[in-house]
C-alpha positions in Angstrom: -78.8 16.1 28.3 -76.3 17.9 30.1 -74.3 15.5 32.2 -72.6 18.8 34.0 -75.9 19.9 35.1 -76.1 18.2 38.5 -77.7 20.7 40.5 -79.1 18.7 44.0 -82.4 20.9 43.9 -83.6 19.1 40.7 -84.6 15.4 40.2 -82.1 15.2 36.7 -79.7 17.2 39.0 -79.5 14.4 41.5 -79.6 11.5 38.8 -76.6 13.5 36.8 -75.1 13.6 40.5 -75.8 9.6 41.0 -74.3 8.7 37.5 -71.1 10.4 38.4 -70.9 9.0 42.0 -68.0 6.8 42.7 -69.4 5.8 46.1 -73.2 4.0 46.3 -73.7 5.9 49.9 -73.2 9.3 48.7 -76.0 8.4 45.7 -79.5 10.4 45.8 -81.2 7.7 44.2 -81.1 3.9 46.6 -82.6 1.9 43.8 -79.4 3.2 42.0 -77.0 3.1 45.1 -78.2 -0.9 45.4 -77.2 -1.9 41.7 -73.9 0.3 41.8 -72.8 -1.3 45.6 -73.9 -4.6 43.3 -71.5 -4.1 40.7 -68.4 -2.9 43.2 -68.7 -4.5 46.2 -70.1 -8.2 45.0 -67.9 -10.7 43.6 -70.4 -11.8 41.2 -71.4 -8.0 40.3 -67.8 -7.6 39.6 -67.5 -11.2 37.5 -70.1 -9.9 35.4 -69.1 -6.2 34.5 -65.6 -7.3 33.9 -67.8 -9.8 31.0 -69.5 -7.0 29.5 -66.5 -4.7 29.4 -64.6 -7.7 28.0 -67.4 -7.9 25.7 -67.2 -4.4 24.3 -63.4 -4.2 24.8 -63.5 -7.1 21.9 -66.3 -5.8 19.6 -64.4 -2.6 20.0 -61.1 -3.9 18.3 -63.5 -6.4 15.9 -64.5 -3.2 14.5 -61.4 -1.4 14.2 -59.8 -4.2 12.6 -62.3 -4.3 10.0 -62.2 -0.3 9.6 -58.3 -1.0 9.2 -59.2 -3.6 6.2 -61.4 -1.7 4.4 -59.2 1.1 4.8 -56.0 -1.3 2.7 -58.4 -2.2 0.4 -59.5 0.9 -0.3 -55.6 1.9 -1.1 -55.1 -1.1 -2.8 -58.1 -0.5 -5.0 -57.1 2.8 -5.9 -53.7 1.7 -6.9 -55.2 -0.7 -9.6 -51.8 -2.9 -9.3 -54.0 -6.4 -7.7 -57.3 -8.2 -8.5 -60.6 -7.4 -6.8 -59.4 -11.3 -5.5 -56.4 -10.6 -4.7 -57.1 -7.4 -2.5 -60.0 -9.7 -0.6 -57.0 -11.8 0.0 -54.7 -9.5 1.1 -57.3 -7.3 3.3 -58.6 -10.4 4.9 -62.3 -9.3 3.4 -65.0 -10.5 1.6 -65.1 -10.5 -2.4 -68.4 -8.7 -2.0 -67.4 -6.1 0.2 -64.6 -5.6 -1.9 -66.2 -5.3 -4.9 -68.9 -2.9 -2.8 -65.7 -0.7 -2.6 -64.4 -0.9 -5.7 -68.2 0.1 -6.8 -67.8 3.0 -4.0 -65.1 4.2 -5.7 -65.7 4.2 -9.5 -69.0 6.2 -8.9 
């Protein structure tokens, strides 16, 4: 889908058009337009899309904090200098997923 294409003569147009619309009275689509005034202009709309984003914000760094581990483990690994144990320790991972890498990496 082509989020550029927001050509008003076309239904995809007009929804492109609504999804990009910072303002809920200049929306195409009111069923849209109620749920975005929802989310901006109600206190409780607001509470809970600051949750979600919250939410996502914290998976988000979950996961890069993990990616960040694997990658030292993956170093440390290749470096042969520490146990399987001792690189779990030191990357803050599982023994299995180490030894999942160290498996990774010898094949």
């Amino acid at each position: 889908m082509n989020g550029a294409d927001r050509d008003s003569s076309t239904a995809l147009g007009k929804l492109m058009h609504d999804f990009f619309c910072t303002n809920p009275d200049d929306m195409n689509y009111q069923q849209l337009a109620k749920k975005a005034r929802f989310f901006k202009e109600n206190e409780e709309g607001r509470a809970a899309m600051c949750k979600v984003l919250e939410e996502m914000r914290m998976e988000t760094a979950k996961e890069a904090a993990e990616l960040k581990s694997i990658e030292i483990a993956k170093r440390l690994i290749t470096q042969g200098k520490l146990s399987l144990e001792d690189i779990a320790e030191a990357a803050e991972l599982s023994i299995d997923k180490v030894k999942e890498l160290s498996e990774q990496r010898s094949a």
